[in-house]
N, C-alpha and C positions, 0 to 999 in steps of 0.2 A: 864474403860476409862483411859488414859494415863495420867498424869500430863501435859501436854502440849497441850492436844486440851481439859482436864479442862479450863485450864488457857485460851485456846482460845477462850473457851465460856462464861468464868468467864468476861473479859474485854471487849468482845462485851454487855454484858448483861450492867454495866457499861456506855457503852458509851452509848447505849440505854435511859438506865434512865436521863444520862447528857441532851441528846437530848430534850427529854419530859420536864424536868425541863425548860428548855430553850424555849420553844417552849409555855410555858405555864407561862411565867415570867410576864407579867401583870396581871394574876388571881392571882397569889400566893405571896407571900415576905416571901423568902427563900436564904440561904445560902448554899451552898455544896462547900467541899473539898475532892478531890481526890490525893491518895499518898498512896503508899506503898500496890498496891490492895487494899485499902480500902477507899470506900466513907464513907463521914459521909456529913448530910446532917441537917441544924440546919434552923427549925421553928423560924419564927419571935416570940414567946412564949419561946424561949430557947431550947424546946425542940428538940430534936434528935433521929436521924435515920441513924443507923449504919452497913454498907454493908461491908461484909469479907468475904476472901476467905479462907478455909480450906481446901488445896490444898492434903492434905495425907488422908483427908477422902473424896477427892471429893464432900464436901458441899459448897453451897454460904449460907451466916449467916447473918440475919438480925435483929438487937437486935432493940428495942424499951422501951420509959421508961416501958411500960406496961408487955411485954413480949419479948422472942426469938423466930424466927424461925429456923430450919435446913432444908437448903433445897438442894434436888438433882438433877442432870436434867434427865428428862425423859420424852420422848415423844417428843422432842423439845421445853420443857420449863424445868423452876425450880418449882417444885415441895415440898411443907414442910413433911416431913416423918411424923410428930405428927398430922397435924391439912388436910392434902392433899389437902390444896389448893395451886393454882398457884401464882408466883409470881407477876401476875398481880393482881388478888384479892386483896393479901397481901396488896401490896405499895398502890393500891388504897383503901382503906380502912382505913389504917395507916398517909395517908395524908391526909384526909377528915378529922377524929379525930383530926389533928392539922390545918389543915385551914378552914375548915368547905365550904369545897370546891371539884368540883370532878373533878378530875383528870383523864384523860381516857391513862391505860397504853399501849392497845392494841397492839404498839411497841413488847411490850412484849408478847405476844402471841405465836409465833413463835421465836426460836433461832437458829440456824444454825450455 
C-alpha cells in the first residue's frame, strides 16, 4: 500500500471514531484530541486511549494503559497482526473497560 492512501485510510478511520464519540456523548464523559495524526482520547478516570499512525510500517497503533495493538488494514478494516481482531472489537471493548458502557463501533466495520 502506498503511503498516501495509508494515510487516506489512516484519517478516514479517525474521523470515524470522532464521529461515534460524538454521536454517543451523553452515554459516555470523554475527552479526545486530535493533532499530528494522532488521537488520544482521555476517560473521565484519567485514563487514555491512544491512536497513531506508523505510516512506514503501514500500521494504525493503539496503545492503552493495559496493552498495545498493531494493526494493519485488511480486508477493509484494521486488523491487530498479534491478537486478529478488528478494530471495531478492539475500541469496543477498550471503551467498555473504561466506562462500563457499550459502545457500538460498527462505523467501523467497513473502510474504504
Amino acid at each position: 500500500m502506498r503511503d498516501l492512501l495509508f494515510f487516506k485510510r489512516f484519517k478516514k478511520t479517525l474521523l470515524m471514531i470522532e464521529k461515534i464519540i460524538n454521536q454517543n456523548d451523553e452515554k459516555i464523559d470523554i475527552d479526545y484530541f486530535l493533532s499530528n495524526n494522532m488521537m488520544t482520547i482521555i476517560f473521565k478516570n484519567k485514563k487514555k486511549v491512544i491512536i497513531t499512525s506508523q505510516v512506514y510500517l503501514h500500521q494504525l497503533w493503539i496503545a492503552t494503559s493495559i496493552q498495545g495493538y498493531h494493526l494493519i488494514y485488511d480486508n477493509y478494516t484494521w486488523t491487530c497482526i498479534r491478537t486478529k481482531k478488528n478494530i471495531k472489537n478492539i475500541l469496543k471493548k477498550e471503551f467498555f473497560i473504561q466506562t462500563n458502557c457499550t459502545i457500538d463501533f460498527i462505523l467501523l466495520k467497513i473502510i474504504k
